[in-house]
mmCIF file of the N, C-alpha and C atoms, coordinates in Angstrom:
data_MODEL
# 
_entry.id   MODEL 
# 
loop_
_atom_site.group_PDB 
_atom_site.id 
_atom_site.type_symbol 
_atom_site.label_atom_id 
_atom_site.label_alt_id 
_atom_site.label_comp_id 
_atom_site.label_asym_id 
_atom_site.label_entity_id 
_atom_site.label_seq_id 
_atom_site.pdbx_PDB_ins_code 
_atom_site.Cartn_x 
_atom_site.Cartn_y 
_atom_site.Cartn_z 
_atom_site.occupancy 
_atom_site.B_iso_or_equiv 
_atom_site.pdbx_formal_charge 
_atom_site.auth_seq_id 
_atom_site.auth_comp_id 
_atom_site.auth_asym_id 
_atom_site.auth_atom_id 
_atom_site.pdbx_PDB_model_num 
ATOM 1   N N  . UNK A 1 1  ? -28.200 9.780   24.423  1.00 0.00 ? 1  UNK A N  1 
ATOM 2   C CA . UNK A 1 1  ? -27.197 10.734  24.007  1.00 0.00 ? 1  UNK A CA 1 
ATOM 3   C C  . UNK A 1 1  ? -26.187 10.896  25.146  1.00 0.00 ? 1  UNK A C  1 
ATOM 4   N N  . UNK A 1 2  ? -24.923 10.892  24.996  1.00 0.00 ? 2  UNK A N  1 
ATOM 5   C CA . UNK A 1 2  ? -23.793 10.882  26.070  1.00 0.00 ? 2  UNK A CA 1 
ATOM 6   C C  . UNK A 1 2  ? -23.620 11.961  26.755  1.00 0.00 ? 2  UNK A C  1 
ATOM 7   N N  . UNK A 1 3  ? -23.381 12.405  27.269  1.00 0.00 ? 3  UNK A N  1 
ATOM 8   C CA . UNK A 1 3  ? -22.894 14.148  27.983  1.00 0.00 ? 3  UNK A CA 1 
ATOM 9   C C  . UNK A 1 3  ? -21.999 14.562  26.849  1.00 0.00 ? 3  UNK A C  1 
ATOM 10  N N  . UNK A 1 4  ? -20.906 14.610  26.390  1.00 0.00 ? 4  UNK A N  1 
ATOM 11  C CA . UNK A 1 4  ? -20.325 15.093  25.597  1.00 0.00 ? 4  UNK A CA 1 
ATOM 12  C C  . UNK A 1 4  ? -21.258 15.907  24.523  1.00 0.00 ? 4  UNK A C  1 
ATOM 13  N N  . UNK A 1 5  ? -21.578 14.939  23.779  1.00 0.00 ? 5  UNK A N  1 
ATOM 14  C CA . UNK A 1 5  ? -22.259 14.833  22.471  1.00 0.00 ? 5  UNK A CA 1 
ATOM 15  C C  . UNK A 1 5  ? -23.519 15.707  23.613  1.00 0.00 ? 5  UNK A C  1 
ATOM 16  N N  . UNK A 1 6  ? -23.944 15.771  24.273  1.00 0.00 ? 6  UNK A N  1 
ATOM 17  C CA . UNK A 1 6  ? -25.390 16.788  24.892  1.00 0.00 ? 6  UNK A CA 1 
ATOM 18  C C  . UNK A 1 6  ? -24.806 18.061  24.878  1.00 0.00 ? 6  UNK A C  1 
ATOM 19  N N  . UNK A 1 7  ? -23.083 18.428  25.460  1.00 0.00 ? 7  UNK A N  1 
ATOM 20  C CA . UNK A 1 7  ? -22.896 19.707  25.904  1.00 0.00 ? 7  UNK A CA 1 
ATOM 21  C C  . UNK A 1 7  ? -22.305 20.383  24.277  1.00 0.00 ? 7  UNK A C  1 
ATOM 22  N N  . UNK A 1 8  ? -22.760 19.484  22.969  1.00 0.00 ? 8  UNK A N  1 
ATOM 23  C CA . UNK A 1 8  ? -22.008 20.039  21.512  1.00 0.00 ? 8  UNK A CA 1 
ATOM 24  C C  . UNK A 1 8  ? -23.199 20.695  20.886  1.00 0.00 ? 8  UNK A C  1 
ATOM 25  N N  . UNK A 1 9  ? -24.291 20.020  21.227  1.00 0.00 ? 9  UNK A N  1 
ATOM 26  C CA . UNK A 1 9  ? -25.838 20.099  20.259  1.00 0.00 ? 9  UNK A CA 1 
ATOM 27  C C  . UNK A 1 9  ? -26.531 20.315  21.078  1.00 0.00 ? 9  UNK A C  1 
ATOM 28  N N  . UNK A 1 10 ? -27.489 21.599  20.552  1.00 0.00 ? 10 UNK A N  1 
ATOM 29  C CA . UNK A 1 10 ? -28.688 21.807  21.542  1.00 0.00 ? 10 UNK A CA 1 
ATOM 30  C C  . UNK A 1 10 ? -29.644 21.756  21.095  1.00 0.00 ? 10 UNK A C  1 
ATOM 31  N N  . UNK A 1 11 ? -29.696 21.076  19.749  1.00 0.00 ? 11 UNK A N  1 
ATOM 32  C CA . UNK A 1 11 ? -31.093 20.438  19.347  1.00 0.00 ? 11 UNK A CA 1 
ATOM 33  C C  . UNK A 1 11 ? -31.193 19.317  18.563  1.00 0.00 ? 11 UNK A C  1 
ATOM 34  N N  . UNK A 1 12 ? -31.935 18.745  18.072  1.00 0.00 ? 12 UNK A N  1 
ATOM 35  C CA . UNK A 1 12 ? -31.980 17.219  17.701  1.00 0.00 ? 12 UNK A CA 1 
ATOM 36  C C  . UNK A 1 12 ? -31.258 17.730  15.580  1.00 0.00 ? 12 UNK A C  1 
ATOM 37  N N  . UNK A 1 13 ? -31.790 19.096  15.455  1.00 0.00 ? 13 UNK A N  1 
ATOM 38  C CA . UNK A 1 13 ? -31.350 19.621  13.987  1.00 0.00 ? 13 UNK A CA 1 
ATOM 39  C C  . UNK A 1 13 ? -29.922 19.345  14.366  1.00 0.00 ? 13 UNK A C  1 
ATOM 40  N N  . UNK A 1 14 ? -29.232 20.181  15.301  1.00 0.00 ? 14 UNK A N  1 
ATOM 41  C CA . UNK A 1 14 ? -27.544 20.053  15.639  1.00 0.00 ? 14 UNK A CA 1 
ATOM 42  C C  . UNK A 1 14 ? -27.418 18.866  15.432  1.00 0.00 ? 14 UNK A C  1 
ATOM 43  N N  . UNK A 1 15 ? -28.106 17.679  16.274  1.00 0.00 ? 15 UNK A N  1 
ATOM 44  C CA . UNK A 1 15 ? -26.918 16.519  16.214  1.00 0.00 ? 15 UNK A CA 1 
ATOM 45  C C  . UNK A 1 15 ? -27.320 15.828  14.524  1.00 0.00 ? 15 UNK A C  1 
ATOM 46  N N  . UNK A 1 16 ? -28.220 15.972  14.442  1.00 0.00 ? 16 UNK A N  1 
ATOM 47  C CA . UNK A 1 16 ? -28.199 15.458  12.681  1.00 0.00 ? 16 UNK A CA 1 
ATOM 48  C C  . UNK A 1 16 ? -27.161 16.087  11.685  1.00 0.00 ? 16 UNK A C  1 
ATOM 49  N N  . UNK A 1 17 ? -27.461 17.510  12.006  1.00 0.00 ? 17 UNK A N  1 
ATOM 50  C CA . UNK A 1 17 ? -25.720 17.952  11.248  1.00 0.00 ? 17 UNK A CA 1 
ATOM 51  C C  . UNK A 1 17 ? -24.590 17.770  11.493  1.00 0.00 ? 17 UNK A C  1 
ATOM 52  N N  . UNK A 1 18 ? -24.433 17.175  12.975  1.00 0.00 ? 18 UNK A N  1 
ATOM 53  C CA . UNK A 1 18 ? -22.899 16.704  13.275  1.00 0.00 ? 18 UNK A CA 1 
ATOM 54  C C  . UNK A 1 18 ? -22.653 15.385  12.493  1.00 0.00 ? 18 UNK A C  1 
ATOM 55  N N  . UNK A 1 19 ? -23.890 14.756  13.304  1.00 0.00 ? 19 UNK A N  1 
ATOM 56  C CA . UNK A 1 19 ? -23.907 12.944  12.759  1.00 0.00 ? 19 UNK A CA 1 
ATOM 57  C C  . UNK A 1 19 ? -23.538 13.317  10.565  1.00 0.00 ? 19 UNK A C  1 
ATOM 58  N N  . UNK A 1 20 ? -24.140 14.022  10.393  1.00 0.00 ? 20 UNK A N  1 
ATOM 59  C CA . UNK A 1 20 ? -24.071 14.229  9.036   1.00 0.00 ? 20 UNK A CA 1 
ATOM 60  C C  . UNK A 1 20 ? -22.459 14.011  8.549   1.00 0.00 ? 20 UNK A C  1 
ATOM 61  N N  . UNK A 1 21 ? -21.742 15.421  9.015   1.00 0.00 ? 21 UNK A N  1 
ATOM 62  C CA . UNK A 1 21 ? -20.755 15.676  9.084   1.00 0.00 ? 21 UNK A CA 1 
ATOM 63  C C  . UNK A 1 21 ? -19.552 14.564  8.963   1.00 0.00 ? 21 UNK A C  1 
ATOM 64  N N  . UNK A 1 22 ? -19.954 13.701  10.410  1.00 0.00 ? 22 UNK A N  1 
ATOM 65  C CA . UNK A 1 22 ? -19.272 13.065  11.108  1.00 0.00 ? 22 UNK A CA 1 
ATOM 66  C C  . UNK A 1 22 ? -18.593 11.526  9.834   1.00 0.00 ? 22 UNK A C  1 
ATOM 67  N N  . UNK A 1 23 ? -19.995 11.911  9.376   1.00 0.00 ? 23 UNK A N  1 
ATOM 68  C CA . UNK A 1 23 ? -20.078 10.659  8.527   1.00 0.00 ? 23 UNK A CA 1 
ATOM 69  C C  . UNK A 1 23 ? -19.322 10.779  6.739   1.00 0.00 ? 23 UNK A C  1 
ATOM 70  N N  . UNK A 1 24 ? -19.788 12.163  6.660   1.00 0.00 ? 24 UNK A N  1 
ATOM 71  C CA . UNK A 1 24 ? -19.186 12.797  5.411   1.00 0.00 ? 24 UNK A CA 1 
ATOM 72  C C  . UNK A 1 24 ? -17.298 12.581  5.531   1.00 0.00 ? 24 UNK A C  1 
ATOM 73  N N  . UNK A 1 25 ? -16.865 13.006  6.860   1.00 0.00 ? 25 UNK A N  1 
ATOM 74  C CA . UNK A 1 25 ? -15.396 12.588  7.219   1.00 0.00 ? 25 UNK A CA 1 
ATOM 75  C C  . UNK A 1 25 ? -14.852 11.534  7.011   1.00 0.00 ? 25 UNK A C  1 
ATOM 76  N N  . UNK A 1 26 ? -15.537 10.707  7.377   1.00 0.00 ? 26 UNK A N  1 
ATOM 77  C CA . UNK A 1 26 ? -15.515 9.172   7.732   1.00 0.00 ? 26 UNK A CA 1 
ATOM 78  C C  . UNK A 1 26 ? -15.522 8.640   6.325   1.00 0.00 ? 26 UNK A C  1 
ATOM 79  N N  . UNK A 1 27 ? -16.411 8.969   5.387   1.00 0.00 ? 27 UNK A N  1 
ATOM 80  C CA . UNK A 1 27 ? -15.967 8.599   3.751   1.00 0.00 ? 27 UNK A CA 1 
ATOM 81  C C  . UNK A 1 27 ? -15.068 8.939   2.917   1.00 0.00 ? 27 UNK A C  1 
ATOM 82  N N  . UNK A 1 28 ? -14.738 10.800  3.424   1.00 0.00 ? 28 UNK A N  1 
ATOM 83  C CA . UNK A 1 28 ? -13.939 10.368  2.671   1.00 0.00 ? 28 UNK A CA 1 
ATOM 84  C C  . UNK A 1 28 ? -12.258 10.090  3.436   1.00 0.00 ? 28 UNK A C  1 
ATOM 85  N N  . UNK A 1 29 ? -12.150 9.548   4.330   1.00 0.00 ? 29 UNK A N  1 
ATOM 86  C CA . UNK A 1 29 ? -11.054 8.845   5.322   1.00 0.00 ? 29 UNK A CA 1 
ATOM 87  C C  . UNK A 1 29 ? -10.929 7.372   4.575   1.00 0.00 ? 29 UNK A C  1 
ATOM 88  N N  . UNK A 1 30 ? -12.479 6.989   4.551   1.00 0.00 ? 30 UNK A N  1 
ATOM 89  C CA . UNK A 1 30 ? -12.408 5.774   3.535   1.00 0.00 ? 30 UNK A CA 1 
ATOM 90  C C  . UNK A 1 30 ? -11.900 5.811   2.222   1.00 0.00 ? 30 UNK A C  1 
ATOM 91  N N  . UNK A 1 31 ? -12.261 6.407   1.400   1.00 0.00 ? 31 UNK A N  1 
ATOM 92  C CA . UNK A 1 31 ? -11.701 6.360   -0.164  1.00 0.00 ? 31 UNK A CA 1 
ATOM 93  C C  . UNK A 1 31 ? -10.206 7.139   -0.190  1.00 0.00 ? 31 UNK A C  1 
ATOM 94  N N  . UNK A 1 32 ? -9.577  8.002   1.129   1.00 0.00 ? 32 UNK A N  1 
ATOM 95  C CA . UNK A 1 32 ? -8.333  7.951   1.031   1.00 0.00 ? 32 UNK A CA 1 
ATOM 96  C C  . UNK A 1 32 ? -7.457  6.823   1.727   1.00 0.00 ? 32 UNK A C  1 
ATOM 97  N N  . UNK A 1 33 ? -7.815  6.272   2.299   1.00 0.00 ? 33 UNK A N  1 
ATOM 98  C CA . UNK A 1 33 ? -7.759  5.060   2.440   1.00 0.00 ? 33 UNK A CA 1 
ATOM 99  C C  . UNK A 1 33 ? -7.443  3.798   1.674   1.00 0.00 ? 33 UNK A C  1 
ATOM 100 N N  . UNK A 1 34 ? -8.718  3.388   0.662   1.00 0.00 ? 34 UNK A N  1 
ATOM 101 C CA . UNK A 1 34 ? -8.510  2.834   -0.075  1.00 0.00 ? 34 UNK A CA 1 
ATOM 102 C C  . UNK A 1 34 ? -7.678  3.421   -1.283  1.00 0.00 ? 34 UNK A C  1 
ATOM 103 N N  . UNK A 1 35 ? -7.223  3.965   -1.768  1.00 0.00 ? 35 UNK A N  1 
ATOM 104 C CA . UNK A 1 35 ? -7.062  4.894   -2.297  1.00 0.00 ? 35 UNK A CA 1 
ATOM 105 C C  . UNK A 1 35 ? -4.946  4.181   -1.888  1.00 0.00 ? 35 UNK A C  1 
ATOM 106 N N  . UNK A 1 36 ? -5.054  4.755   -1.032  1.00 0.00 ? 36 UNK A N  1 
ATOM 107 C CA . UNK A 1 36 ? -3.278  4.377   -0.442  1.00 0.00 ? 36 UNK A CA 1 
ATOM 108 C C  . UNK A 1 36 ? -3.467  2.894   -0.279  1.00 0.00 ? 36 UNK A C  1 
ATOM 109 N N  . UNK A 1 37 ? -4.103  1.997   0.142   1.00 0.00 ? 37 UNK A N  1 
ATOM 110 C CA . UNK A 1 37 ? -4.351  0.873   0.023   1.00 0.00 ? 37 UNK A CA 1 
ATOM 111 C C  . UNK A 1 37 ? -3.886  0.211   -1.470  1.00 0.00 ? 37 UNK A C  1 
ATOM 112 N N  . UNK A 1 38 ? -4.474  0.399   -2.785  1.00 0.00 ? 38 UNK A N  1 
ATOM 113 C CA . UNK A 1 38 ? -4.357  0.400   -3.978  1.00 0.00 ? 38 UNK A CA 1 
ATOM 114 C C  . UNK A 1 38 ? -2.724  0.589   -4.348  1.00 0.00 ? 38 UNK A C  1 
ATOM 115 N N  . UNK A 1 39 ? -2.499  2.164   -3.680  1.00 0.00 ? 39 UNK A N  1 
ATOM 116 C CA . UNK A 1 39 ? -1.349  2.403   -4.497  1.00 0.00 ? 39 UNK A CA 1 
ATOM 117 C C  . UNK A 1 39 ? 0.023   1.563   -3.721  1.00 0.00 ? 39 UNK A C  1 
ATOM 118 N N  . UNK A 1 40 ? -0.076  0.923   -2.172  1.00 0.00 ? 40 UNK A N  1 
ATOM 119 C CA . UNK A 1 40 ? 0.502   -0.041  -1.636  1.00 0.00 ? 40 UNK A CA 1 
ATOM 120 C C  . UNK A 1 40 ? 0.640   -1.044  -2.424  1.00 0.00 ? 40 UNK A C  1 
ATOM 121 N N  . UNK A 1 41 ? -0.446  -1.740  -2.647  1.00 0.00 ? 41 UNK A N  1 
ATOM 122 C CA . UNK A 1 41 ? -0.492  -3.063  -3.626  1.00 0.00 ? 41 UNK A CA 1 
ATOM 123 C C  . UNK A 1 41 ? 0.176   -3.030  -4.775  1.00 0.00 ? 41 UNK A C  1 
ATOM 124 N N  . UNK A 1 42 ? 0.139   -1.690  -5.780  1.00 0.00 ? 42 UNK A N  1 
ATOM 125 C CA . UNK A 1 42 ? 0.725   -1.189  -7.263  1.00 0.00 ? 42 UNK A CA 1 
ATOM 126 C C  . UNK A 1 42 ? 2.137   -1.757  -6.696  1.00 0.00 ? 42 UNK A C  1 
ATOM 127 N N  . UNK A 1 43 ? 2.825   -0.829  -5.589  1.00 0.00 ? 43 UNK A N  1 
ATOM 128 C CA . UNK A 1 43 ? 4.069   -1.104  -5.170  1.00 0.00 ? 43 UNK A CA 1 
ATOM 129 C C  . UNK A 1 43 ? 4.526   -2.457  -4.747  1.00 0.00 ? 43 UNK A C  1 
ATOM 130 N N  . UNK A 1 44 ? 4.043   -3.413  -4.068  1.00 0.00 ? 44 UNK A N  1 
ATOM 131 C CA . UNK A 1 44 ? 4.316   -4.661  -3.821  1.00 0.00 ? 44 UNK A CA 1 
ATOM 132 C C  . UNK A 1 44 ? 4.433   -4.963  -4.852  1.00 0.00 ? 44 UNK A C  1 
ATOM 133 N N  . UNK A 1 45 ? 3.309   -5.145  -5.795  1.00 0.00 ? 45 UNK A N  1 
ATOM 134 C CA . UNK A 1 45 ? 3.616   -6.256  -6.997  1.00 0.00 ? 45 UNK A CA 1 
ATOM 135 C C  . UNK A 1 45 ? 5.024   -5.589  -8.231  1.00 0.00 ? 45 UNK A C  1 
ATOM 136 N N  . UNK A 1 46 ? 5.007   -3.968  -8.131  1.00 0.00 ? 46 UNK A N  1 
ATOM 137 C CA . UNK A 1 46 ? 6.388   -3.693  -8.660  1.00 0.00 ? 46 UNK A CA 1 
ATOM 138 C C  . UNK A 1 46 ? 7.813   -4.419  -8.104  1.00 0.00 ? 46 UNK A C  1 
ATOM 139 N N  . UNK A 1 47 ? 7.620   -4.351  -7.121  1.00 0.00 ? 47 UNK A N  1 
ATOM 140 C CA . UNK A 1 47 ? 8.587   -4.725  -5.752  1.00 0.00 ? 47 UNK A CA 1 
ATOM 141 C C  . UNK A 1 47 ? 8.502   -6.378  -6.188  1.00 0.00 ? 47 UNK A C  1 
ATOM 142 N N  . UNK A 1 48 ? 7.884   -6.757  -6.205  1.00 0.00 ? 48 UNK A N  1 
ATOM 143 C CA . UNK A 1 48 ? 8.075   -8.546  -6.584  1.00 0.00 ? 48 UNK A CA 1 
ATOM 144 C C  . UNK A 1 48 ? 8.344   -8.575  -8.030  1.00 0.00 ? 48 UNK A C  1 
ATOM 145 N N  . UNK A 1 49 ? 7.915   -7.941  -8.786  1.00 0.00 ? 49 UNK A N  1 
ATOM 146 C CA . UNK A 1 49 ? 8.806   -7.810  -11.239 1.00 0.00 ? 49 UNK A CA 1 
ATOM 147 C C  . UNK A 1 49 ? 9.913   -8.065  -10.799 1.00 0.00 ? 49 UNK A C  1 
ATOM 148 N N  . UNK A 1 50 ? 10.359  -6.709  -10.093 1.00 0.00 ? 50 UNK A N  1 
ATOM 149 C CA . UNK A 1 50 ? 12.455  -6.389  -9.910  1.00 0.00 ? 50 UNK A CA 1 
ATOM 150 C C  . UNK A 1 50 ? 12.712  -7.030  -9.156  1.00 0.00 ? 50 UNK A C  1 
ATOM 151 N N  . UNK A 1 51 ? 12.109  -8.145  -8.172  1.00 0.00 ? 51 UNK A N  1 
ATOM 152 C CA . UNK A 1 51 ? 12.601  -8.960  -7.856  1.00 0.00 ? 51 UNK A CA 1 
ATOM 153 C C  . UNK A 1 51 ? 13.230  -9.959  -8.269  1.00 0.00 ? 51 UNK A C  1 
ATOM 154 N N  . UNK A 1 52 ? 11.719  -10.462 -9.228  1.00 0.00 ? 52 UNK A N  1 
ATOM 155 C CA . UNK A 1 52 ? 12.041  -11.615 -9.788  1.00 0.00 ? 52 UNK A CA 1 
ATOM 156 C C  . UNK A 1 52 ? 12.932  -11.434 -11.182 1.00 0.00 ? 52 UNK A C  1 
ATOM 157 N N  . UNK A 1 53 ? 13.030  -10.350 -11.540 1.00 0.00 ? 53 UNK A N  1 
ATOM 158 C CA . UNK A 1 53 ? 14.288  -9.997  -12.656 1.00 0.00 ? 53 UNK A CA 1 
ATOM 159 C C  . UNK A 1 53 ? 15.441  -10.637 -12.432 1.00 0.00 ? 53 UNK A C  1 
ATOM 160 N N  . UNK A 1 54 ? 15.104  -9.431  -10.731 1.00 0.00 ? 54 UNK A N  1 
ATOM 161 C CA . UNK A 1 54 ? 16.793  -9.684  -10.187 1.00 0.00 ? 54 UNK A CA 1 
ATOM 162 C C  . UNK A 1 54 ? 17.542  -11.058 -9.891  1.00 0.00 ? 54 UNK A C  1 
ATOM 163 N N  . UNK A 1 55 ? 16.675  -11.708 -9.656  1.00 0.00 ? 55 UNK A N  1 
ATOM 164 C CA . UNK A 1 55 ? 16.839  -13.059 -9.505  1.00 0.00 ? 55 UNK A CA 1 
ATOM 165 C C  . UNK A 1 55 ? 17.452  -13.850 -10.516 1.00 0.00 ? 55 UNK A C  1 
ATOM 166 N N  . UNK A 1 56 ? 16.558  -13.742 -12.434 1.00 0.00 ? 56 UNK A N  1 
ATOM 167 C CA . UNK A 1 56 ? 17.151  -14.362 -12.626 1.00 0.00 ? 56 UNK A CA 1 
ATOM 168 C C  . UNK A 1 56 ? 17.866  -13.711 -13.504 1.00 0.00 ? 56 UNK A C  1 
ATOM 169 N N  . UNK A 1 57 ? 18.432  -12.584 -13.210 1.00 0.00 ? 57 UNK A N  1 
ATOM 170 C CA . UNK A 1 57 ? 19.665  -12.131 -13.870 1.00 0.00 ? 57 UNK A CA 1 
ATOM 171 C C  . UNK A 1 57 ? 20.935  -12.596 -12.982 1.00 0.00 ? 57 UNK A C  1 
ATOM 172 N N  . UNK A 1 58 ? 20.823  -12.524 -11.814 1.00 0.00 ? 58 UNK A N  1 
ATOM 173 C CA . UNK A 1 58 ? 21.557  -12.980 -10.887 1.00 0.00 ? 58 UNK A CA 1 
ATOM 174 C C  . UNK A 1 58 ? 21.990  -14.814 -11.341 1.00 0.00 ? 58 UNK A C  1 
ATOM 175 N N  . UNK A 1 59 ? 20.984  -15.363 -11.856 1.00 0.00 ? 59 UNK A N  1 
ATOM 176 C CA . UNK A 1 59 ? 21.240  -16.465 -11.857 1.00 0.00 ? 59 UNK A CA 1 
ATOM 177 C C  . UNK A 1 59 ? 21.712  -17.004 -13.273 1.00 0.00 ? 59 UNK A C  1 
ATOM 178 N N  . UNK A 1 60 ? 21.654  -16.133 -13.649 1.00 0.00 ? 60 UNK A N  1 
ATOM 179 C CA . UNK A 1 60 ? 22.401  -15.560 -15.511 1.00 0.00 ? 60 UNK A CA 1 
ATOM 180 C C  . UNK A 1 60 ? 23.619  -15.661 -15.074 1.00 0.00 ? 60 UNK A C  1 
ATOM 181 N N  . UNK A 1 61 ? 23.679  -14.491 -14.151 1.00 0.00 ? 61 UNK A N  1 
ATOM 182 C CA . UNK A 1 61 ? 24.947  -14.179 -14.210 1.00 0.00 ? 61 UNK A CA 1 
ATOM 183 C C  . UNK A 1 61 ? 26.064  -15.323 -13.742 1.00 0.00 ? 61 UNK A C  1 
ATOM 184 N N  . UNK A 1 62 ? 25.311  -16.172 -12.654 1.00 0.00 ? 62 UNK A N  1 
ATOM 185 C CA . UNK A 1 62 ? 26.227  -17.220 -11.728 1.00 0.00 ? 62 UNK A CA 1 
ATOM 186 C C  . UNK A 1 62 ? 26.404  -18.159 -12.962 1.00 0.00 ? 62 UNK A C  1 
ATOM 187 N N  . UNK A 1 63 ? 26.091  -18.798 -13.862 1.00 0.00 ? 63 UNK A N  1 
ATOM 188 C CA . UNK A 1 63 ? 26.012  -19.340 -15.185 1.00 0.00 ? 63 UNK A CA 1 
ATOM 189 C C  . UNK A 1 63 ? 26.830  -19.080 -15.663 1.00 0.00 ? 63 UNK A C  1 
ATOM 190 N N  . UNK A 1 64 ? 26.854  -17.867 -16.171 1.00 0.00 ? 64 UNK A N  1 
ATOM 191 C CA . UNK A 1 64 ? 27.974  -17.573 -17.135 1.00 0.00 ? 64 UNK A CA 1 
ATOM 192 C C  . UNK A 1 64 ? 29.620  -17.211 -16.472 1.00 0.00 ? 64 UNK A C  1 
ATOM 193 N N  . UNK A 1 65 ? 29.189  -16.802 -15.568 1.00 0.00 ? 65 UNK A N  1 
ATOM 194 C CA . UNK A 1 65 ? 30.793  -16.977 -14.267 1.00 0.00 ? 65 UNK A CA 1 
ATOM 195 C C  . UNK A 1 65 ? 31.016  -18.479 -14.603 1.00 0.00 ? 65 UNK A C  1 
ATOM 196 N N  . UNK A 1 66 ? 30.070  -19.498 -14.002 1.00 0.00 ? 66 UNK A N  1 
ATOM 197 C CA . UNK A 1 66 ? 30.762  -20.805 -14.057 1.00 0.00 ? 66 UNK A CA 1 
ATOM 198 C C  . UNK A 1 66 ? 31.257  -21.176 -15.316 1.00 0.00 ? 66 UNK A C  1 
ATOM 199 N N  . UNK A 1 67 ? 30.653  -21.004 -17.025 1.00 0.00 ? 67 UNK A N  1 
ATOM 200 C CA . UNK A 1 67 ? 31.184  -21.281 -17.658 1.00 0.00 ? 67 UNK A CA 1 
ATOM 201 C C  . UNK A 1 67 ? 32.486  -20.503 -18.157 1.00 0.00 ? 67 UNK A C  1 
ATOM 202 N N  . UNK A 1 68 ? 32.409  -19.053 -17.713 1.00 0.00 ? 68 UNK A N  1 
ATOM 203 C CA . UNK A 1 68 ? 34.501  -18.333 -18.062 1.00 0.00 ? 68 UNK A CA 1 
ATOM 204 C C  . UNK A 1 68 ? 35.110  -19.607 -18.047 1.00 0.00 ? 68 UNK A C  1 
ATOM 205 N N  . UNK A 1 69 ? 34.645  -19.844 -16.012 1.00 0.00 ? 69 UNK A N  1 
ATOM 206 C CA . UNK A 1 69 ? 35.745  -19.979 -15.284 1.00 0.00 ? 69 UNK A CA 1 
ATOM 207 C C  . UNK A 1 69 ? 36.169  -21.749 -15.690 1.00 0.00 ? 69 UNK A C  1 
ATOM 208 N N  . UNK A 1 70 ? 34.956  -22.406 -16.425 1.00 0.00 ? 70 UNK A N  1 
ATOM 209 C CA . UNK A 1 70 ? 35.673  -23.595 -16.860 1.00 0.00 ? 70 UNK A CA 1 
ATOM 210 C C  . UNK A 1 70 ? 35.921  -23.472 -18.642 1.00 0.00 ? 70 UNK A C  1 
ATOM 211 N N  . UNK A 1 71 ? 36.101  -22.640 -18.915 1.00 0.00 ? 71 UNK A N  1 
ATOM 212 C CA . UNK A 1 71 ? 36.373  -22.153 -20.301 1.00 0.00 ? 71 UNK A CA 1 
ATOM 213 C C  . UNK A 1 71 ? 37.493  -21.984 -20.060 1.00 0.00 ? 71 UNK A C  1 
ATOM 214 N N  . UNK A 1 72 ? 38.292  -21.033 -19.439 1.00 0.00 ? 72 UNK A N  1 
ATOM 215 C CA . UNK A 1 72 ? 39.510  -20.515 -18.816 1.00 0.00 ? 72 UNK A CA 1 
ATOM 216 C C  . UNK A 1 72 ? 40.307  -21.559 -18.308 1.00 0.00 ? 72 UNK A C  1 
ATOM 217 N N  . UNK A 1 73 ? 39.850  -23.261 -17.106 1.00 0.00 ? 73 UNK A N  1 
ATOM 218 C CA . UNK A 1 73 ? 40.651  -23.920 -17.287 1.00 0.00 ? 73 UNK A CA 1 
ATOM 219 C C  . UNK A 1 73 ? 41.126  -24.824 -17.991 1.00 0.00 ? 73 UNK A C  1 
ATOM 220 N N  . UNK A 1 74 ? 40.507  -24.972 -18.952 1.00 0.00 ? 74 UNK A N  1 
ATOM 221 C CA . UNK A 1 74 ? 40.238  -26.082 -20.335 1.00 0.00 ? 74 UNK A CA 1 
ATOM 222 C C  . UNK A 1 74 ? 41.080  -25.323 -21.150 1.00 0.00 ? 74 UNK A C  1 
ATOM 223 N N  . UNK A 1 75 ? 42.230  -24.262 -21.019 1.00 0.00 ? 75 UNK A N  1 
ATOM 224 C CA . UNK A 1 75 ? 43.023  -23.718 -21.939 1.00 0.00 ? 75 UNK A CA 1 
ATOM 225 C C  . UNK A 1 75 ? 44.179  -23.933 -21.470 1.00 0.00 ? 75 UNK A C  1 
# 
């Protein structure tokens, strides 16, 4: 047992309820954790849809510019 952890608990019941504790924190640190982990990922893969929309609307759009603009000189 470290000095710290000796000068917190003054009996072996104490440090089982800390260690208890300690550990109860520690889970749920984990499942908020995972938790934002998840809702990161939700967002990336939204973040890559409107990407790839954007893309090929963008590439719609360069399409139909090129055909105006040779529609327009063919008159």
């Amino acid at each position: 047992m470290t000095k710290d952890l000796e000068a917190q608990v003054e009996s072996d019941h104490e440090l089982i309820l800390l260690l208890k504790k300690e550990i109860e924190d520690l889970t749920v640190h984990i499942h908020e954790t995972e938790k934002n982990l998840g809702a990161s990922q939700q967002d990336l893969h939204d973040t890559s849809e409107q990407l790839a929309v954007h893309e090929k609307l963008s590439a719609q759009h360069t399409i139909l510019q090129n055909i105006f603009y040779r529609v327009l000189s063919h008159i």
